[in-house]
C-alpha positions as CSV (number, residue, x, y, z in Angstrom):
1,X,14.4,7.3,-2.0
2,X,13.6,4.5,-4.7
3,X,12.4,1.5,-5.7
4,X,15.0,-0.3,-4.0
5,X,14.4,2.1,-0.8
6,X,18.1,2.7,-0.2
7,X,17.1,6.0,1.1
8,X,20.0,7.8,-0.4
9,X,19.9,11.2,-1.9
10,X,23.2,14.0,-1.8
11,X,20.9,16.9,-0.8
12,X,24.0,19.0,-1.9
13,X,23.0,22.6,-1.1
14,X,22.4,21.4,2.6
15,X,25.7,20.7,4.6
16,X,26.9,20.7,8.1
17,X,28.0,23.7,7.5
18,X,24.6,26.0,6.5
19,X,22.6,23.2,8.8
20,X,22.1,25.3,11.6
21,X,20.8,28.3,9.6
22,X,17.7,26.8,7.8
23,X,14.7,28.2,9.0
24,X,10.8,27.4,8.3
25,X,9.9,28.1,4.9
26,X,6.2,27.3,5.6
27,X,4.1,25.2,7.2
28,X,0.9,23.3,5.9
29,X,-1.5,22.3,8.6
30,X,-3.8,19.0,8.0
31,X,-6.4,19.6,10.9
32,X,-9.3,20.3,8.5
33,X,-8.4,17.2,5.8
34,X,-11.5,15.3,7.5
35,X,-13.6,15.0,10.2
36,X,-11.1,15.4,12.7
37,X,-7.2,16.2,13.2
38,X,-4.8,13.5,12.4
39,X,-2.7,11.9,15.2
40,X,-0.7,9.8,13.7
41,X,1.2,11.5,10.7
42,X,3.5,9.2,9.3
43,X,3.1,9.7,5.6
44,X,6.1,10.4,3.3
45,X,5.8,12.9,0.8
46,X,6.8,12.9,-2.9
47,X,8.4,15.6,-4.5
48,X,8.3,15.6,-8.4
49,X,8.9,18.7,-10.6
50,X,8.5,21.1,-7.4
51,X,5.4,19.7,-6.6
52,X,5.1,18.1,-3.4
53,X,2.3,14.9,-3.1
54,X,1.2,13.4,0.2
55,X,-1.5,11.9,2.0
56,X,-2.9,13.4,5.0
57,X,-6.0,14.0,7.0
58,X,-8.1,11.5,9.1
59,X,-9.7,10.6,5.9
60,X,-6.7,10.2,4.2
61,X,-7.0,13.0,1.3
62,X,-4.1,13.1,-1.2
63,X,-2.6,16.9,-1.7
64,X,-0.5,18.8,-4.3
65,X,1.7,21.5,-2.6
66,X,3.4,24.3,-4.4
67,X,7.0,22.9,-2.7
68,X,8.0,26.6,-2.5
69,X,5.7,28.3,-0.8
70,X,3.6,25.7,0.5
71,X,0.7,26.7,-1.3
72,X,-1.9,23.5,-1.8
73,X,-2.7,23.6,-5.8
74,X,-5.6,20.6,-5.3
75,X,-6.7,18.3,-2.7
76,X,-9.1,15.0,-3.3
77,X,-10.7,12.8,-0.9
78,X,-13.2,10.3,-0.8
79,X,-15.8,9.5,2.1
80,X,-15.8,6.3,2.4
81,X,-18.7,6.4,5.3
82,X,-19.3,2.7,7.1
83,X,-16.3,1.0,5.4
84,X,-14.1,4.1,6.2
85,X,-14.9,3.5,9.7
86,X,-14.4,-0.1,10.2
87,X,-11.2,0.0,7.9
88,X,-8.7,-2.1,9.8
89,X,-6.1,1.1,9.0
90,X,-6.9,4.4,9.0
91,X,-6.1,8.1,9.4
92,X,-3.6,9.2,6.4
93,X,-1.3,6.1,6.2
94,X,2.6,6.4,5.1
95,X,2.1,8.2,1.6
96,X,1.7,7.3,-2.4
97,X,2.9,6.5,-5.7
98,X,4.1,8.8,-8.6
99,X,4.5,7.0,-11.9
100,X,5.5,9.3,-15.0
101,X,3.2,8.4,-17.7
102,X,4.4,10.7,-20.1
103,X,1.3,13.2,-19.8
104,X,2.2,15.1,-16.7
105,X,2.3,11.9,-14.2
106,X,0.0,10.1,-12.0
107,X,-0.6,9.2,-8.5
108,X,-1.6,6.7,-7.0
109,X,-2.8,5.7,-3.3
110,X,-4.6,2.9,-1.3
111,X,-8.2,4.7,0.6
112,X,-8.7,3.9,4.4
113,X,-11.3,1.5,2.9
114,X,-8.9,-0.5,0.4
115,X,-9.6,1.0,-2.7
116,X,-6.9,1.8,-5.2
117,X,-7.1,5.1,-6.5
118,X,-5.4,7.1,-9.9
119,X,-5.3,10.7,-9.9
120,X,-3.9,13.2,-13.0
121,X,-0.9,14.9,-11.1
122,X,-1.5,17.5,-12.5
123,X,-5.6,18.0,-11.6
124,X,-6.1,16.1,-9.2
125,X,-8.8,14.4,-11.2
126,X,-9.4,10.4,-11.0
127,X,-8.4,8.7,-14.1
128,X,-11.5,8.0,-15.8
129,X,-9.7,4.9,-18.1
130,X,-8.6,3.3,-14.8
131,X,-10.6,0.6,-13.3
132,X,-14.0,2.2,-12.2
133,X,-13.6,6.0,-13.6
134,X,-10.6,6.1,-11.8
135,X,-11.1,3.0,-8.8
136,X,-10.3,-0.5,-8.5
137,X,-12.5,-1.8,-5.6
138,X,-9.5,-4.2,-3.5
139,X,-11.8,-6.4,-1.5
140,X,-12.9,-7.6,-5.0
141,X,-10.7,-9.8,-7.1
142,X,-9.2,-11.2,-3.9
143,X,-9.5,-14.9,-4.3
144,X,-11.8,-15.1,-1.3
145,X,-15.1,-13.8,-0.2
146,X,-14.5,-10.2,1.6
147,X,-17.5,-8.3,2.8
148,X,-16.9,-4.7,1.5
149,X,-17.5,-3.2,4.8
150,X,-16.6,-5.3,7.5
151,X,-13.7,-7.7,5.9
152,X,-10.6,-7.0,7.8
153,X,-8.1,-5.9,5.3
154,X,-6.2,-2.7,4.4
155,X,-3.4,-1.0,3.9
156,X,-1.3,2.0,5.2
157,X,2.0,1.5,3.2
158,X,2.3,3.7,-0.2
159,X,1.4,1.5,-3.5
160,X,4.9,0.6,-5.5
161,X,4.7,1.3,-9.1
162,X,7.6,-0.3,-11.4
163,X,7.5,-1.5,-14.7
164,X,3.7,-0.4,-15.7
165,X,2.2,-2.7,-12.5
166,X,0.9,-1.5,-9.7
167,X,1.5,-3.9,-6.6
168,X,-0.8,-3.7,-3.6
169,X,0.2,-5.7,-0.1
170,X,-2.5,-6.0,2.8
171,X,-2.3,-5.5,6.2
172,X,-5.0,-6.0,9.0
173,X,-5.9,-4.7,12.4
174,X,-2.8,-3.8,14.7
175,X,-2.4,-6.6,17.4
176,X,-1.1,-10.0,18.0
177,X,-4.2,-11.6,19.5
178,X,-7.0,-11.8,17.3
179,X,-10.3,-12.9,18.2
180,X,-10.6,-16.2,16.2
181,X,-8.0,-18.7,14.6
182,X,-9.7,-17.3,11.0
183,X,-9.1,-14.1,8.8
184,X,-8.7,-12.7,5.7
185,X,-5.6,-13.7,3.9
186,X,-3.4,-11.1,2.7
187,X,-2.5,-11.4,-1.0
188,X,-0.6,-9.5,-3.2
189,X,-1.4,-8.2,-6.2
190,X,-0.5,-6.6,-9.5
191,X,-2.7,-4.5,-11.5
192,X,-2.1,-2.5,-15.0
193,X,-1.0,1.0,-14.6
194,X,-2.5,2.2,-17.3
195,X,-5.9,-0.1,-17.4
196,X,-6.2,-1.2,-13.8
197,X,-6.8,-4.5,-15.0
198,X,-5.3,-7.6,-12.5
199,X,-2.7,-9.3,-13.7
200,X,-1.9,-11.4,-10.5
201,X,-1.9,-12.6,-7.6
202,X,0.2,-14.3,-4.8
203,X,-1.0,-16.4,-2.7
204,X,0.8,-16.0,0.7
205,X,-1.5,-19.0,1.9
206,X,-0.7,-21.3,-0.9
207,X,-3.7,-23.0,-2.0
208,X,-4.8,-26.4,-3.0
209,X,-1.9,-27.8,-5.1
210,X,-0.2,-25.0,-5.0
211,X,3.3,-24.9,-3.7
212,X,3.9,-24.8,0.3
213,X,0.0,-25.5,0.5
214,X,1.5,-29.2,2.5
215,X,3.2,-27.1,4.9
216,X,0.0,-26.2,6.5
217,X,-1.2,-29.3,8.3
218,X,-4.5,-30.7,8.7
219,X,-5.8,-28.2,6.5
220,X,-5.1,-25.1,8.8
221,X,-4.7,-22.8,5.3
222,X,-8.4,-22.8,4.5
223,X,-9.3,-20.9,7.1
224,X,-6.2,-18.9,8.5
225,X,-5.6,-15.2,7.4
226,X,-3.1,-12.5,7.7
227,X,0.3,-13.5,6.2
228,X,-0.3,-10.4,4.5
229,X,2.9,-7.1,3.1
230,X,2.0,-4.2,5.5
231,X,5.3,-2.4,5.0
232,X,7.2,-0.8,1.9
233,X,7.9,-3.4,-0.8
234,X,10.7,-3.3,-2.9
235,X,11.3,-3.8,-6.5
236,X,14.9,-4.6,-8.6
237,X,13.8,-3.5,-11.7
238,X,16.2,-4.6,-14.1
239,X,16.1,-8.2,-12.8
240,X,12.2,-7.4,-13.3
241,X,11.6,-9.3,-9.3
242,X,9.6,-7.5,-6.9
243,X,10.7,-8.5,-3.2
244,X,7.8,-9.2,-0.3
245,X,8.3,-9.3,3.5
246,X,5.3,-11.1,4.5
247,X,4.3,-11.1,7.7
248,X,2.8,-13.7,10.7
249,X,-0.4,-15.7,10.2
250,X,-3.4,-15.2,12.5
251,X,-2.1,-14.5,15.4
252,X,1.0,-13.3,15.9
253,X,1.9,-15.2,19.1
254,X,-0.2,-18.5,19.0
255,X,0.3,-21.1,16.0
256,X,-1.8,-24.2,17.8
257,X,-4.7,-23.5,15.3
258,X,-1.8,-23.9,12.2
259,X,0.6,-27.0,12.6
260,X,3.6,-27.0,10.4
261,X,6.1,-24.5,8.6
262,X,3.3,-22.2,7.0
263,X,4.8,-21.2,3.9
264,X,5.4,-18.2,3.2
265,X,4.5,-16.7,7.0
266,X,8.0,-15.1,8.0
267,X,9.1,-15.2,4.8
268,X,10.9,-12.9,2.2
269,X,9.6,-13.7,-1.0
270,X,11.1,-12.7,-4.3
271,X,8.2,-12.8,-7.5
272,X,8.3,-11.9,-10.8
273,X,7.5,-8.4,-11.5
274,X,4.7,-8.8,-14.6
275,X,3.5,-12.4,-13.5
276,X,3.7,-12.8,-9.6
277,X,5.6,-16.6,-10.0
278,X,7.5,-17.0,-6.9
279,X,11.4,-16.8,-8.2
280,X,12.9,-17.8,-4.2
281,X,11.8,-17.6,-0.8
């Protein structure tokens, strides 16, 4: 329901008392929003000036929806062809961003493929001043060689926008037994919302003299991955900290490939919201 995702809203004109009475409205059906039916709709959908925004699809399209009559007022999509298909998380993830830029709004979502996207809200039209005429590529600028087709990283959560950044977490291939101790390492970033330019990054693996890096032992934190933020972050923004629940290193069950504490695997991690610092873990 917010940046803090307390999930709280009155929803006033319905009460236990008119509950049993609401009927279907209308129905909006996403079989044709890519090559084949979803099967795994879990995405949340924004509603913002009677508009409603949502991902959906196989391919992941983002569409606007008359919130009366169900009406779709513009679609996009990208085809993402071979990274699509090898993207670690697919189908139509858990939803978006809406940030209110004073012209009528933008959206934002993450592709299948890991791309970072900025639609007008009110067109549907990419953002030509953002990144790439409207795409930030997010196996680049990753502090680590990815290979834009194959590199296991993705993400399925919705984008948080607070404060003009947009901060991207990273989540990998469902399972906890991967096929080698190695992986790409899930860092977070922060880009510009207006610009798309980085503005930072946190290292989950801390590197080199970095703090936590001598809580991986004999070296294990050159080469082990993962540790990335699949789910919702959250964001206090008047104490201007964004708050990360980072997940297990590669794998999930076995950690006799990564001696030590493995800061900040299991971790809540509280940064600052316009330069990444770690505040507390």
């Amino acid at each position: 329901g917010d940046l803090a995702g307390t999930r709280y809203s009155p929803l006033d004109q319905i009460t236990r008392d008119n509950f049993k009475t609401l009927e279907v409205a209308w129905r909006f059906k996403t079989d044709n929003l890519g090559p084949r039916p979803e099967f795994n709709f879990e995405s949340t959908p924004l509603m913002v000036g009677g508009i409603l925004y949502t991902t959906a699809g196989s391919r992941r399209a983002v569409v606007a929806l008359d919130a009366a009559t169900g009406e779709m007022l513009w679609m996009h999509r990208l085809d993402e062809g071979k990274r699509g298909e090898a993207a670690p998380r697919r189908l139509s993830g858990r939803g978006l961003a809406y940030s209110d830029d004073g012209r009528g709004g933008q959206i934002f979502y993450v592709t299948p493929g890991y791309q970072l996207v900025a639609l007008d809200a009110r067109s549907g039209q990419r953002v030509r001043g953002f990144g790439a005429d409207g795409i930030i590529d997010l196996k680049q600028g990753l502090d680590q060689d990815v290979d834009p087709i194959t590199g296991e990283i993705g993400l399925h959560a919705a984008p948080v926008v607070a404060g003009g950044v947009v901060i991207i977490g990273a989540s990998h291939l469902p399972g906890g037994a991967p096929a080698t101790k190695e992986n790409v390492k899930g860092y977070i970033r922060g880009f510009d919302a207006r610009t798309g330019k980085r503005l930072w990054i946190f290292h989950t693996i801390p590197q080199g003299d970095e703090f936590g890096n001598d809580t991986w032992l004999n070296e294990s934190w050159r080469y082990t991955g993962n540790t990335g933020v699949w789910s919702q972050m959250t964001v206090d923004e008047e104490l201007g900290r964004v708050y990360l629940p980072v997940e297990t290193p590669t794998g999930d069950y076995y950690g006799g490939h990564r001696h030590g504490d493995n800061l900040f695997a299991n971790s809540l991690v509280a940064v600052d919201l316009k330069t990444g610092e770690r505040i507390w873990h």
